[in-house]
N, C-alpha and C positions, 0 to 999 in steps of 0.2 A: 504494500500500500504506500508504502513512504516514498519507493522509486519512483511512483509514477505522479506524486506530488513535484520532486523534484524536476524531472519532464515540464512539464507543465509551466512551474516559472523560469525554464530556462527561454520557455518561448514567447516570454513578455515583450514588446515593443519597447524600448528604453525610447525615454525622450533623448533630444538634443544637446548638451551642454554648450550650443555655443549660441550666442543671441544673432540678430540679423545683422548688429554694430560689428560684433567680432567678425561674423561674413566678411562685412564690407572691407574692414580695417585690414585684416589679416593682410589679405594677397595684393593690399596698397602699399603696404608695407615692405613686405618680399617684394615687390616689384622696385620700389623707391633701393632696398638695399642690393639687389641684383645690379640694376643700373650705375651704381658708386661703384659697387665692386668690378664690373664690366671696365670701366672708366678706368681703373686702375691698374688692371690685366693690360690692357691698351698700351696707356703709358710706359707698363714695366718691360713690355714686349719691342716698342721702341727705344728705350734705352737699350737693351740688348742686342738689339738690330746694330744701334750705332757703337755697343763696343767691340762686334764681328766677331767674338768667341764662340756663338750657337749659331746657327742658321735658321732664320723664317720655317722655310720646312718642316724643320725639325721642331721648332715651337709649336708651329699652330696644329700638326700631326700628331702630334704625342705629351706634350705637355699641357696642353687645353684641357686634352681628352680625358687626361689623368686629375686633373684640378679640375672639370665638368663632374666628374664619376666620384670626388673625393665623399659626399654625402652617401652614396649609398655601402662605401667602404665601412666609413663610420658607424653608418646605421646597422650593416652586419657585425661588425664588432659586438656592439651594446645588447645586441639580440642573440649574439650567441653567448654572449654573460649571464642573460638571464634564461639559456637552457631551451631555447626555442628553434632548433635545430630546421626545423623544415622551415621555416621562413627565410633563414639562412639560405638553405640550398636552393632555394625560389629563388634570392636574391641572386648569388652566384650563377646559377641559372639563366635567368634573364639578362644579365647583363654579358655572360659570354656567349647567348643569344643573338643579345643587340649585334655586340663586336665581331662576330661573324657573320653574321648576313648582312648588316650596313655599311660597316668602317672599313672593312678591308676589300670587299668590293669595290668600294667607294675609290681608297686606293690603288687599287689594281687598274682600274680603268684610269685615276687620275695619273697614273705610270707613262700608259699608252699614249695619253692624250699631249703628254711632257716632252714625252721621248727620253 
């Protein structure tokens, strides 16, 4: 009797916890702080240009990609701290997903296209 109590409120609707402000604010915000940070990718990617130590190529090919992808890095870390291994491997997963069917395609013909 008590299993199928349990059942039961696991399939309660949960409200919302965020209001329509937080809506709004949130992704103005990510967006606002995306943009500085953008801005300063920029910048630091022209200073290096002008000290000729790295190569463009080489920046915008693999070190974006790696500073693009640094959040979901993170976020597997702290998920598999707390013991949540399939989310992990989802994680892993899809991003060497992505990385093979987009970037490196993507590559291979930007090869061809270079000479």
């Amino acid at each position: 009797m008590q299993d199928l109590n349990v059942e039961k409120e696991d399939n309660e609707i949960k409200e919302p916890k965020l209001t329509i402000w937080g809506v709004i604010i949130a992704p103005g915000f990510s967006t606002v702080l995306v943009a500085f940070y953008s801005k300063f990718i920029v910048n630091s990617i022209s200073n290096i240009k002008v000290s000729g130590t790295v190569s463009t190529t080489f920046i915008s090919l693999i070190l974006l990609l790696i500073v693009r992808n640094a959040a979901k890095y993170i976020i597997a870390v702290i998920v598999a701290c707390k013991d949540k291994i399939n989310l992990v491997i989802n994680v892993i997963i899809g991003f060497s997903i992505q990385i093979a069917l987009l970037v490196l395609p993507f590559v291979v013909i930007l090869g061809w296209i270079i000479g």
